[in-house]
C-alpha positions in Angstrom: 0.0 0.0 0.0 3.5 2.5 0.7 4.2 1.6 -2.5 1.3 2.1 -4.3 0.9 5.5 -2.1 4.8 6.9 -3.2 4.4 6.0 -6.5 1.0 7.9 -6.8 2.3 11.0 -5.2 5.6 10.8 -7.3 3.1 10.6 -10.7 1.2 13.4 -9.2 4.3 15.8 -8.0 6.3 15.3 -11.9 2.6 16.5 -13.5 2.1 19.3 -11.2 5.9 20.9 -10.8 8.2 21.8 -13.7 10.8 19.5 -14.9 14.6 20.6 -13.6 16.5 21.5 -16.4 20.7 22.0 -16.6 23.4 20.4 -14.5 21.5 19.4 -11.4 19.0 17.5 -13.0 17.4 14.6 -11.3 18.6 11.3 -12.4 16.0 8.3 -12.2 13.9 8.0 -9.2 15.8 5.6 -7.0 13.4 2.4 -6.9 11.2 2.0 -3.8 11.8 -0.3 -1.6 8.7 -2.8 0.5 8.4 -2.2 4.2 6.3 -5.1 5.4 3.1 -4.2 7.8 4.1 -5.5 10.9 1.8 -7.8 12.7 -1.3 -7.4 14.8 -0.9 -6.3 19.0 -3.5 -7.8 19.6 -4.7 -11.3 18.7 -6.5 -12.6 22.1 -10.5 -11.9 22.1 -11.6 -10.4 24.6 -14.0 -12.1 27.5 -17.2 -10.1 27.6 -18.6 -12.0 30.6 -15.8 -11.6 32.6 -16.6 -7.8 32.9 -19.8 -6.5 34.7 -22.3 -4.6 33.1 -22.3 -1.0 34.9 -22.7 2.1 33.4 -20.9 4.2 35.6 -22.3 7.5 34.6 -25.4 6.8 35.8 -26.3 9.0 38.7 -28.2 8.5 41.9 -31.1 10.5 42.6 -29.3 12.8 45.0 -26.4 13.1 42.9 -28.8 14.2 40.1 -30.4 16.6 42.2 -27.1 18.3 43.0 -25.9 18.1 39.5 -28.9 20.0 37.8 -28.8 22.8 41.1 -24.7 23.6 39.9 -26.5 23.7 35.9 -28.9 26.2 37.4 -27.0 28.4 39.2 -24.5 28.7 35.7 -27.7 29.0 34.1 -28.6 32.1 36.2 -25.5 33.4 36.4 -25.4 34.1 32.8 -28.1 36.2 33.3 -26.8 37.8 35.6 -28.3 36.5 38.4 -26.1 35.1 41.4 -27.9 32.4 43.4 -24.7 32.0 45.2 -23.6 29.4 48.0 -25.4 29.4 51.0 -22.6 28.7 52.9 -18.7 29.2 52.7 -16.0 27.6 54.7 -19.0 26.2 56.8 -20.6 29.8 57.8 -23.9 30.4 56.7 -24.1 33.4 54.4 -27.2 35.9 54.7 -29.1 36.5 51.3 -28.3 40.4 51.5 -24.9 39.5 50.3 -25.1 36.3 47.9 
C-alpha cells in the first residue's frame, strides 16, 4: 500500500511541478523499496462476561439533584443573576450579600 501511495504522489508531483533542467538534474527516481506491515498487537478476544455490566455515569437521585442545582446556578448566572452558596468555609451566608 507504501508503494502504491509513493508511486501515486511521485506521478502526481512530476505532473504538477516543472521538470529541472541544466546540471542538477534529477537522475531516475531511485526504486522503492517494500516495508512489510508489521503484525497485529492484539490477537487474544476479549471475555465479555468476565466484565460486569455498569454504566458508571449513571447517577443517583441525590447526585442528580445536586448536578442539575450547579446547571442552574450557571444557568442564572449568565443572566446575571447570582444564586450563590449558601454557605462558605462552613458559615452560613445571609441572602443580602449572595
Amino acid at each position: 500500500m507504501l508503494d502504491l501511495t509513493l508511486r501515486l504522489l511521485t506521478w502526481m508531483l512530476s505532473i504538477c511541478l516543472p521538470r529541472p533542467r541544466g546540471r542538477h538534474r534529477l537522475g531516475a527516481l531511485p526504486p522503492l523499496r517494500y516495508i512489510p506491515a508489521p503484525p497485529p498487537r492484539f490477537t487474544e478476544r476479549i471475555d465479555g462476561s468476565a466484565s460486569p455490566l455498569v454504566r458508571p455515569y449513571v447517577l443517583d437521585p441525590a447526585e442528580h439533584r445536586r448536578q442539575r442545582e450547579r446547571r442552574r446556578a450557571l444557568y442564572l448566572a449568565t443572566l446575571g443573576i447570582d444564586t450563590g452558596p449558601h454557605d462558605i468555609h462552613g458559615i452560613r451566608v445571609p441572602a443580602a450579600t449572595r
